[in-house]
C-alpha positions, 0 to 999 in steps of 0.5 A: 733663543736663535734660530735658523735663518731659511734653514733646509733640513734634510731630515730622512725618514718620518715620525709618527705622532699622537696627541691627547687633548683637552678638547676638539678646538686647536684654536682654544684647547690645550695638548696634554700627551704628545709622543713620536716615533721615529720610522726610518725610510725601510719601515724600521722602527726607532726612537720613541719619546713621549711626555704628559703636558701641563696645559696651563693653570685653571685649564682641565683635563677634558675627558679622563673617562677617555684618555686616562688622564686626570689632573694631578697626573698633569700637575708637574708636567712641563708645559708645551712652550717647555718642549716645543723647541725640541720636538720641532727639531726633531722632526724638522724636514721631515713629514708627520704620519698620524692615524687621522692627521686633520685632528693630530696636524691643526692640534700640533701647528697651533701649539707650536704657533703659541709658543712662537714657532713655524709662524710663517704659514706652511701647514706641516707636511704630513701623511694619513695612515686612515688613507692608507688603511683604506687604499690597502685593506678593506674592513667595516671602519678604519678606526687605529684599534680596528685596523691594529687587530686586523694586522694583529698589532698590539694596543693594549693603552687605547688613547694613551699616546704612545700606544696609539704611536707605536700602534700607527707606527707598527701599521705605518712600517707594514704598509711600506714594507708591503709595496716596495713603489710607496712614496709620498709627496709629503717627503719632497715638501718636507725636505724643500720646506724652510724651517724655522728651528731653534739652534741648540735645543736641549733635551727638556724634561719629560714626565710620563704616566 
């Protein structure tokens, strides 16, 4: 497959991103949900996507009792290296947001780095919502349910990665429609960053619960 050489992408806006995974180690343990959804640069939500992801033969599930996920569910799934290519294109020149980017952001890189992509060391750019939560809002614990319930935001899936998407997405918008001066330093990364994007991605088959 070709890729861009060098190539800038001027790709505004953000995507929120959710993962769930068969473990805590991006190093050895595998995504098996991921979903993003587009959040243009005056808070309005967009495009949302989502699929289940097959981690491999022989590899489980990891915890069902916490995302709801079993393997038969996960058997016709494609794996990551199907998708890889087409969600690194989609949000290439733009930073990711995830309610607690330091397990969503290693998980991701890792999965894209095993299927040969954004190889060259420059961590994804990307912005926290729990840092936010926190700079805005003051509440006992800064978990996605509890600041979801404070704004009165909708979760009704608890670790079902779109929910938890559309959920950091829906705290993501209000906080910049709230202080018109937010801007982030991820943005300007992003945009000056040389991505490495394959040219042409189809869109690949999906399978969600």
């Amino acid at each position: 497959m070709p890729f861009g050489i060098g190539a800038l992408f001027d790709n505004t806006g953000y995507y929120v991103i959710d993962l769930e995974t068969n473990g805590m180690r991006p190093e050895i343990d595998k995504i098996i949900e991921i979903a993003l959804v587009y959040v243009d640069e005056a808070g309005n939500i967009g495009r949302k996507w989502t699929t289940l992801v097959n981690p491999g033969e022989g590899i489980d599930v990891g915890a069902t009792h916490v995302h709801g996920i079993t393997l038969p569910m996960i058997k016709d799934a494609p794996r990551f290296e199907e998708i890889a290519p087409y969600v690194y294109q989609m949000f290439a020149g733009a930073p990711l947001v995830a309610h607690n980017t330091s397990f969503d952001v290693p998980f991701l890189t890792a999965e894209l780095q095993r299927a040969g992509l954004h190889t060259f060391g420059d961590p994804l750019p990307s912005i926290d919502t729990i840092t936010l939560a926190k700079k805005y809002l003051t509440l006992p614990h800064y978990k996605l349910g509890a600041i979801a319930e404070y704004l009165g935001i909708d979760l009704e899936n608890a670790h079902c990665a779109l929910d938890d998407t559309l959920a950091a997405a829906e705290m993501f918008s209000h906080f910049i429609k709230n202080d018109k001066n937010l801007t982030f330093d991820a943005v300007d990364i992003a945009q000056n960053m040389v991505w490495d994007v394959p040219d042409d991605v189809p869109e690949p088959r999906i399978l969600t619960r």
